[in-house]
C-alpha positions in Angstrom: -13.0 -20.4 -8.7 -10.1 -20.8 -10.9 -7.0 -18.6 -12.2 -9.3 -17.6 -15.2 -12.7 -17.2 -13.1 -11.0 -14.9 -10.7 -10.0 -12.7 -13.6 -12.9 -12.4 -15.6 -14.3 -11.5 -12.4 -12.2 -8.7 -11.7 -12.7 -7.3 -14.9 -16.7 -7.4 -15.0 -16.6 -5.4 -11.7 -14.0 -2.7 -13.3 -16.1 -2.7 -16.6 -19.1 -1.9 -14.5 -17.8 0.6 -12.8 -16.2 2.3 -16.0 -19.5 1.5 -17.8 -21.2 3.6 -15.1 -18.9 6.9 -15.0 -19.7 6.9 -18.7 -23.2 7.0 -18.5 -23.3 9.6 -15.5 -20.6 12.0 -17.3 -18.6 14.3 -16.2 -18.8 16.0 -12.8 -16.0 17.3 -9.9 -14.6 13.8 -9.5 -14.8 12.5 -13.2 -12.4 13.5 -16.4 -12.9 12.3 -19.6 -10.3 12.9 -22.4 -9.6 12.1 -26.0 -6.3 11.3 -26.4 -6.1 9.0 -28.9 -2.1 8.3 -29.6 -0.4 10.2 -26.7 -1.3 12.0 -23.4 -2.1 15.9 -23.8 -1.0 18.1 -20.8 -4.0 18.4 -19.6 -4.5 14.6 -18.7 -1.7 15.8 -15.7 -3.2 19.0 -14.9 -6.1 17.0 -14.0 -4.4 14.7 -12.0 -3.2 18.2 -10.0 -6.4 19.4 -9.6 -8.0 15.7 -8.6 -4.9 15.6 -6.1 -5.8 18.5 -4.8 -9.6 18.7 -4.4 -11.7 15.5 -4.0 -9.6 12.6 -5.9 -11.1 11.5 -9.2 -11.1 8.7 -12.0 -9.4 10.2 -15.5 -10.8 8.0 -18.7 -8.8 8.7 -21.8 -10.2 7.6 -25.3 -13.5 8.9 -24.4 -15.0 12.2 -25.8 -16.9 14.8 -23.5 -20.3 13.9 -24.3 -19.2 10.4 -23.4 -18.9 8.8 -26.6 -16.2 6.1 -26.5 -13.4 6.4 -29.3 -10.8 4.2 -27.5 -7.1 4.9 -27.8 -5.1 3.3 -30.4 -4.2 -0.1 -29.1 -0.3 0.5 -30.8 -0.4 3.5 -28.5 -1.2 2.1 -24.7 2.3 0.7 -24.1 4.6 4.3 -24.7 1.0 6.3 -22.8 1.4 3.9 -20.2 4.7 4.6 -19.8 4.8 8.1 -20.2 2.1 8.2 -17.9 4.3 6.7 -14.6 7.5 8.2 -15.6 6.0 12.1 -15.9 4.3 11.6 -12.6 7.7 10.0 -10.9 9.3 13.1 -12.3 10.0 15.6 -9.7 10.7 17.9 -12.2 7.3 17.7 -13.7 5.3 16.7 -10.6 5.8 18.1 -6.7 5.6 16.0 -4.9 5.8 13.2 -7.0 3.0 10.4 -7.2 2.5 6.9 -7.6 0.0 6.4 -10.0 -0.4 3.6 -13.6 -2.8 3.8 -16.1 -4.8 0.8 -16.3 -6.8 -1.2 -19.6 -10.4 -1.7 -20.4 -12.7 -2.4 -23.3 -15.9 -1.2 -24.2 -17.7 -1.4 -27.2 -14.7 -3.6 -28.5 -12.4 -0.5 -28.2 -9.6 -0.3 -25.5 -9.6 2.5 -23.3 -7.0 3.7 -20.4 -8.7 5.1 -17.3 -6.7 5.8 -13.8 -8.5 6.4 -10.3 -6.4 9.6 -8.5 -6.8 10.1 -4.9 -6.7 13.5 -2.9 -3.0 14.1 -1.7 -2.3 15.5 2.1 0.2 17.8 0.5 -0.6 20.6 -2.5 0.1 18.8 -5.7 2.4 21.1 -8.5 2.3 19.7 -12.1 4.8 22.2 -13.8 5.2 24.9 -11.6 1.7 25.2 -10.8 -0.9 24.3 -8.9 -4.8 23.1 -10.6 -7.7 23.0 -8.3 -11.3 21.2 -9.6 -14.6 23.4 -10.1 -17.8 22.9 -12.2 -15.9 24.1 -15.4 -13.3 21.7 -14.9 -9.3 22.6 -14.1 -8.5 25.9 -12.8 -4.8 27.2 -12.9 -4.6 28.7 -9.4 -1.0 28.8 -9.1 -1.9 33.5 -8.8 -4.7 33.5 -6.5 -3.0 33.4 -3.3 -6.2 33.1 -1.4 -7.0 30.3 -2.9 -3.3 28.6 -2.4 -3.7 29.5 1.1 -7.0 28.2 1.0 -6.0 24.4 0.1 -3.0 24.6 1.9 -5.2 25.2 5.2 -7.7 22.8 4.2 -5.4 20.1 3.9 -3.2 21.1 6.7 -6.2 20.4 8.8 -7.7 17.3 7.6 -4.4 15.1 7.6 -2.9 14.8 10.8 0.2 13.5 9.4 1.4 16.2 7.6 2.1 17.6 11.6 5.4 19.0 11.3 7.8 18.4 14.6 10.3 21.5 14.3 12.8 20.3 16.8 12.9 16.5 16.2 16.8 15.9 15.0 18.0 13.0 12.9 19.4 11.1 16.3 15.6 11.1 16.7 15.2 8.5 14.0 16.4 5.2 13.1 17.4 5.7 9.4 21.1 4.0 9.5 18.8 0.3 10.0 16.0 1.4 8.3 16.8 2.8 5.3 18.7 -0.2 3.7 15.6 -1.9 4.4 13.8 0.7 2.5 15.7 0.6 -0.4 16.1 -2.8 -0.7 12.2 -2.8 -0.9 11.9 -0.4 -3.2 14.1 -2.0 -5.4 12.8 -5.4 -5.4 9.2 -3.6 -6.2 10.9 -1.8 -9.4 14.2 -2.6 -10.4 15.4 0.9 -11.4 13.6 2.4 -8.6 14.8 6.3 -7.8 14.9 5.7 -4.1 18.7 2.9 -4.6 20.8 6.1 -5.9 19.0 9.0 -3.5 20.5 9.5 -0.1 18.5 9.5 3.3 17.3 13.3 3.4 16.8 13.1 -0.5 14.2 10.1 0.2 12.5 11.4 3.2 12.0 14.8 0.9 11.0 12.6 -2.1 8.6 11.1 0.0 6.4 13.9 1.3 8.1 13.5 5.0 9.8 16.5 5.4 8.0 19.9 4.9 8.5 23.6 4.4 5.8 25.5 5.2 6.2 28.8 3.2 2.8 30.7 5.1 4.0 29.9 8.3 8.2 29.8 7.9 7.5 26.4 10.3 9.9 23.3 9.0 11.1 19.9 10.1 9.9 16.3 9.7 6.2 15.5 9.9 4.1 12.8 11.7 4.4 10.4 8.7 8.2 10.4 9.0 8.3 9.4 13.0 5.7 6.8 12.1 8.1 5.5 9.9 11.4 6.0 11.1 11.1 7.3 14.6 12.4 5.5 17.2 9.6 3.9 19.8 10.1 6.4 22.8 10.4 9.5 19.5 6.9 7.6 18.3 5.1 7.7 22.0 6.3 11.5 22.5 4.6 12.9 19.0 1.7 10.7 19.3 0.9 8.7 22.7 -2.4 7.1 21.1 -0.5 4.7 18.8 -0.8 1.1 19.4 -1.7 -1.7 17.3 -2.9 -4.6 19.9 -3.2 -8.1 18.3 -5.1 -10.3 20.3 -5.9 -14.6 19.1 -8.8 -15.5 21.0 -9.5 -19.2 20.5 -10.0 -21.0 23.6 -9.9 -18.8 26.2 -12.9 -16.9 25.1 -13.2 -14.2 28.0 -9.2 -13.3 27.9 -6.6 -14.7 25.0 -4.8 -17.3 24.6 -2.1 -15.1 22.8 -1.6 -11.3 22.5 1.2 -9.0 21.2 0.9 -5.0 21.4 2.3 -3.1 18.9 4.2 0.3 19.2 7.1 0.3 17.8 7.6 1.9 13.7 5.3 1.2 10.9 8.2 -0.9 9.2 8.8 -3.4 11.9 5.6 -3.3 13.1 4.4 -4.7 9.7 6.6 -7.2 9.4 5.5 -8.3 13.8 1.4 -7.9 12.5 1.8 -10.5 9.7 3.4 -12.6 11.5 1.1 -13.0 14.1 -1.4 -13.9 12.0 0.8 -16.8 10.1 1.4 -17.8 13.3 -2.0 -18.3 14.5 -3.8 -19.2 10.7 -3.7 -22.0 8.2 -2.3 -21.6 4.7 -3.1 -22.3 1.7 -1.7 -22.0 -1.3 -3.4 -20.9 -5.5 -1.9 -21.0 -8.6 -1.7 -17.1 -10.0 0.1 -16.6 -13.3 1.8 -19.9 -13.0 3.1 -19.4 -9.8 2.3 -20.8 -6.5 1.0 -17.6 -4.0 -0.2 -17.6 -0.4 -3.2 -16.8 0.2 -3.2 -16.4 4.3 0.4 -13.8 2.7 -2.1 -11.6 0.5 -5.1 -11.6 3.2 -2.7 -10.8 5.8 -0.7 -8.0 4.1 -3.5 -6.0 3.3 -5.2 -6.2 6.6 -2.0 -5.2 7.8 -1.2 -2.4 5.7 -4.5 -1.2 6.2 -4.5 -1.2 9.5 -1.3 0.7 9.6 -1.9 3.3 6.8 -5.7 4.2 7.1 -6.4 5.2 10.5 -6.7 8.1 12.4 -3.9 8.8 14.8 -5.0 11.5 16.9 -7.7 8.6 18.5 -6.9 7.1 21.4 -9.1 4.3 20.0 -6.6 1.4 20.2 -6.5 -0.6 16.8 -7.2 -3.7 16.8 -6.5 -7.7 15.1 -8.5 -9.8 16.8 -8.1 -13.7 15.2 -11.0 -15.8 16.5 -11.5 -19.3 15.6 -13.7 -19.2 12.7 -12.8 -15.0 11.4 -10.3 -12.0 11.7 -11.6 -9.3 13.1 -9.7 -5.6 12.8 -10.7 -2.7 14.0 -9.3 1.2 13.8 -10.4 4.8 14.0 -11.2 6.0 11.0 -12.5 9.3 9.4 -15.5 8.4 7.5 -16.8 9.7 4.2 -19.5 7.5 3.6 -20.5 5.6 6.2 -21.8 1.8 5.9 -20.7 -1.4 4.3 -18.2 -1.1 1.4 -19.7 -2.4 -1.8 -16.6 -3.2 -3.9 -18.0 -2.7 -7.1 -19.5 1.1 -6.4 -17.0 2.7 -4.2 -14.2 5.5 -4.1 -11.2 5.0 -2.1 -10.3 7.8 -0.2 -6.6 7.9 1.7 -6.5 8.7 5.2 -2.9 9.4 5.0 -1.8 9.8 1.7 2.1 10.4 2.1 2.1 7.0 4.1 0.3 5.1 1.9 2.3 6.5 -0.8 5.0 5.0 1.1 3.8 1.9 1.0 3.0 1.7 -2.3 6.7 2.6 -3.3 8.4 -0.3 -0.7 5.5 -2.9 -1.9 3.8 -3.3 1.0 0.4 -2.0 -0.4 -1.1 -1.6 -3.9 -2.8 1.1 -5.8 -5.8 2.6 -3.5 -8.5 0.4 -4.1 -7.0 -2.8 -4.7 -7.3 -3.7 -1.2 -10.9 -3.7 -1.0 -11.0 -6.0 -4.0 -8.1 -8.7 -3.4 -9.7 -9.2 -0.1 -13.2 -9.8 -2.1 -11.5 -12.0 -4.7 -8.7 -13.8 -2.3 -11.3 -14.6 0.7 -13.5 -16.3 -1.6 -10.7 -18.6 -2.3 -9.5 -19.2 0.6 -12.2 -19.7 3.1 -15.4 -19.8 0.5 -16.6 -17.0 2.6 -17.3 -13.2 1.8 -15.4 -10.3 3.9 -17.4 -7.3 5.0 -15.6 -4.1 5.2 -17.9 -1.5 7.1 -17.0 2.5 7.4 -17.6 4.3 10.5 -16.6 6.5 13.3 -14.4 2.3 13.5 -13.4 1.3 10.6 -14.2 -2.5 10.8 -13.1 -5.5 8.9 -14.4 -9.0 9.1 -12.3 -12.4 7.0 -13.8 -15.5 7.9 -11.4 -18.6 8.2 -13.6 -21.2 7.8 -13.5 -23.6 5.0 -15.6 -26.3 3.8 -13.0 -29.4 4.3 -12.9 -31.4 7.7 -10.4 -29.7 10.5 -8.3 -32.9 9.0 -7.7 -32.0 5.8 -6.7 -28.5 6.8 -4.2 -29.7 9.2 -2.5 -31.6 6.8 -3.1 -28.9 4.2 -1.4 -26.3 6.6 1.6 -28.5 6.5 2.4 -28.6 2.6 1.6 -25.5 2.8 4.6 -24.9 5.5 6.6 -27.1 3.3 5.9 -25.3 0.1 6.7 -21.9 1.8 10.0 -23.3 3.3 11.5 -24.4 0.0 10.4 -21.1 -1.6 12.2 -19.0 1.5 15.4 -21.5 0.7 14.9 -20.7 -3.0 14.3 -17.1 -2.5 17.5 -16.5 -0.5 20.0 -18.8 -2.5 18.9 -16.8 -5.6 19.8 -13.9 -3.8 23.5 -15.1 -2.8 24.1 -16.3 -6.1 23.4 -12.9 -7.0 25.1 -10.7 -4.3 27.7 -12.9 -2.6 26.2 -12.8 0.7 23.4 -12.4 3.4 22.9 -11.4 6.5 19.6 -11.9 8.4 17.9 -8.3 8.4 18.2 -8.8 4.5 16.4 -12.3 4.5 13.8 -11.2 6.3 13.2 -8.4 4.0 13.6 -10.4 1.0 11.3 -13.7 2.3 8.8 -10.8 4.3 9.0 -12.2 7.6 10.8 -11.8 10.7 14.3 -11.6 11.2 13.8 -14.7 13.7 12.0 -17.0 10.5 15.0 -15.6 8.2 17.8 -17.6 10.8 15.6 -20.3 10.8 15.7 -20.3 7.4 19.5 -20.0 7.1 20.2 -22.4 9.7 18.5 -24.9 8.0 20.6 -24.1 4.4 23.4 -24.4 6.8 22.8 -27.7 8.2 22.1 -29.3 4.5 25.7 -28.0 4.0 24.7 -25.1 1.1 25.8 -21.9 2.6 28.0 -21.3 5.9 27.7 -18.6 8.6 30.6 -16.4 8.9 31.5 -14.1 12.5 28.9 -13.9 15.2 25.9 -12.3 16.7 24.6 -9.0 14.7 28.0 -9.0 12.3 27.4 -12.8 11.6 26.9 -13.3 7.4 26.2 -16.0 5.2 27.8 -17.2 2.1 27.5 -20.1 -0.3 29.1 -22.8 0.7 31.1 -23.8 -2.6 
């Protein structure tokens, strides 16, 4: 399957999917609006009362009855737009969400449609809060019973929205963290709010600190110590997390490698993925012109996954279990319709909103949904194989690794690809100097997403071809260009 394949067969899923909601109409989880040159208020007040309820998909340039008009094709760029800055707005939107508008056509006319998960936290568009009901959006924002209502329902359903009233800010790790974090975010979107905010101003931003006006209760929440909290903070608020990672090759009835995970969502990303490049082949594919890693797109969203959409009150361990011819994960998972995903007829539903949120903002996961489908598109690719993604009481995952070239070719496949990734690290960082000056090795792992030990392997080898030199020692040593 080539570059152009792989999109035309992305886009005959979406347009089935879209071509499907039409036919169906509207119901509790599916919007259709006209708005032909620019988004009415009530496109947002929808994505409130979708936020708030059930989640939903929003199809603009289609009529009630389902007749499609399309939007005016000079139009999409400024709705787009309009779209992600009124929802990035905290003065439109509390909290604020990370949602795009995306392009279809039907009928030869281009529409704009947008899937919006349910939020752990009561989405405000305005001032006021929308709820979905047969008749559509209902301004709520008077009816304290039903305020109360949704704020109890949600409280319930996502455990990380659990606030921790006495946990202080010694309790969390923000002065290494947070540079990470914006440097992320930043590299995601250039003018990204997060670079000018200050600590507390992100973790408010991000849904991670709450003030819970029916109970007076308020301090950081579960999703902020997954983050940020240090590892003894983590195993205090919630003893059931661990993320054991297990390669099981040769020694069939034990390991032959194993690393357990317990430490912050950040870091313990970054450990996960490279586990698996350690114990996988790579190959590379030609996206947009560019050379991309497949084993890098695989990995990072069985990764993130894994991280974002489990259940934490389980003491089911989750699990990444590489065998020699599959990965296998496994994590508790609240199920809302149990069986085998199909990846053209499903709706993603967040386990944890605020972290995948998160995520979303720092790059380390797309919009909901696209998971399930780069896995479809990427594993075909890469191994010829099919995943299967099955919901249950264990939410389980299955990649297979095998390929149809000998055990030969992939060995020597695996090492261009290790030379490829090399020069692109070494490319990756200079560009950087050039840029800022100087490194230091938290920063090139960050920037080449991989450990801090493969960033100074990096650097040491721009050292010893004489391009940059290493200045002071230890944690303060630097890098700078050499001339």
């Amino acid at each position: 399957m080539d570059e152009n394949q792989l999109k035309e067969w992305r886009m005959a899923n979406v347009l089935d999917k879209l071509k499907q909601l039409i036919r169906d109409g509207e119901d509790l989880t599916v919007e259709f609006k006209r708005c032909e040159n620019e988004l009415a208020n009530s496109v947002y007040e929808t994505v409130s009362s979708f936020s708030n309820r059930y989640g939903g998909y929003i199809l603009l340039g289609v009529e009630d009855n389902g007749e499609v008009k399309g939007v005016n094709p000079a139009s999409i760029i400024k709705m787009k737009k309009d779209f992600a800055n009124s929802l990035n707005n905290p003065q439109r939107f509390a909290p604020t969400l990370f949602l795009s508008l995306e392009e279809a056509t039907i009928d030869d006319k281009a529409i704009l449609w947008c899937f919006v998960p349910p939020n752990s936290q009561v989405v405000m568009f305005g001032g006021k809060i929308y709820d979905r009901g047969e008749d559509g959006d209902m301004d709520i924002t008077r009816n304290s019973e039903m305020v109360s209502h949704i704020h109890r329902r949600k409280s319930a359903e996502y455990l990380e929205r659990k606030v921790f009233p006495y946990a202080k800010e010694s309790n969390f790790d923000f002065d290494r963290l947070m540079p990470i974090v914006r440097l992320l975010a930043t590299n995601r979107q250039r003018n990204h709010p997060w670079a000018k905010m200050t600590d507390m101003e992100i973790i408010k931003s991000a849904g991670l600190y709450e003030e819970n006006i029916e109970t007076g209760i308020s301090g950081f929440n579960l999703a902020a110590v997954l983050l940020f909290g240090r590892d003894e903070v983590i195993q205090s608020c919630t003893s059931n997390y661990v993320t054991d990672a297990i390669c099981r090759r040769d020694n069939l009835d034990r390991y032959d490698d194993r690393l357990i995970v317990t430490t912050n969502l950040i870091d313990a990303y970054d450990q996960l993925n490279d586990f698996i490049a350690k114990h996988t082949l790579d190959r590379f594919y030609i996206i947009d012109g560019q050379s991309v890693s497949l084993r890098s797109i695989i990995s990072r969203e069985l990764v993130s996954n894994i991280l974002v959409h489990r259940d934490y009150g389980s003491a089911y361990p989750a699990k990444i279990i590489i065998e020699r011819d599959r990965i296998v994960t496994e994590n508790w998972a609240l199920p809302k319709k149990p069986g085998k995903i199909d990846p053209n007829d499903f709706m993603p539903f967040p386990k944890n909103p605020i972290l995948a949120r998160f995520f979303i903002n720092i790059g380390r996961a797309d919009v909901l949904g696209s998971g399930v489908r780069n896995l479809y598109e990427y594993t075909k690719i890469y191994s010829g194989g099919e995943p299967e993604l099955i919901e249950g009481d264990v939410f389980k995952t299955i990649v297979p690794l095998s390929k149809s070239n000998s055990i030969v070719s992939d060995k020597v496949s695996d090492k261009m690809s290790d030379k490829m990734s090399d020069n692109f690290h070494e490319q990756m960082i200079l560009s950087y100097m050039e840029t800022c000056g100087e490194i230091n090795a938290t920063i090139a792992a960050t920037l080449i997403d991989r450990s801090p030990g493969t960033a100074r392997r990096v650097l040491s080898r721009l050292v010893g071809k004489s391009v940059i030199v290493a200045v002071g020692a230890n944690r303060n040593r630097k890098y700078k260009l050499k001339n």
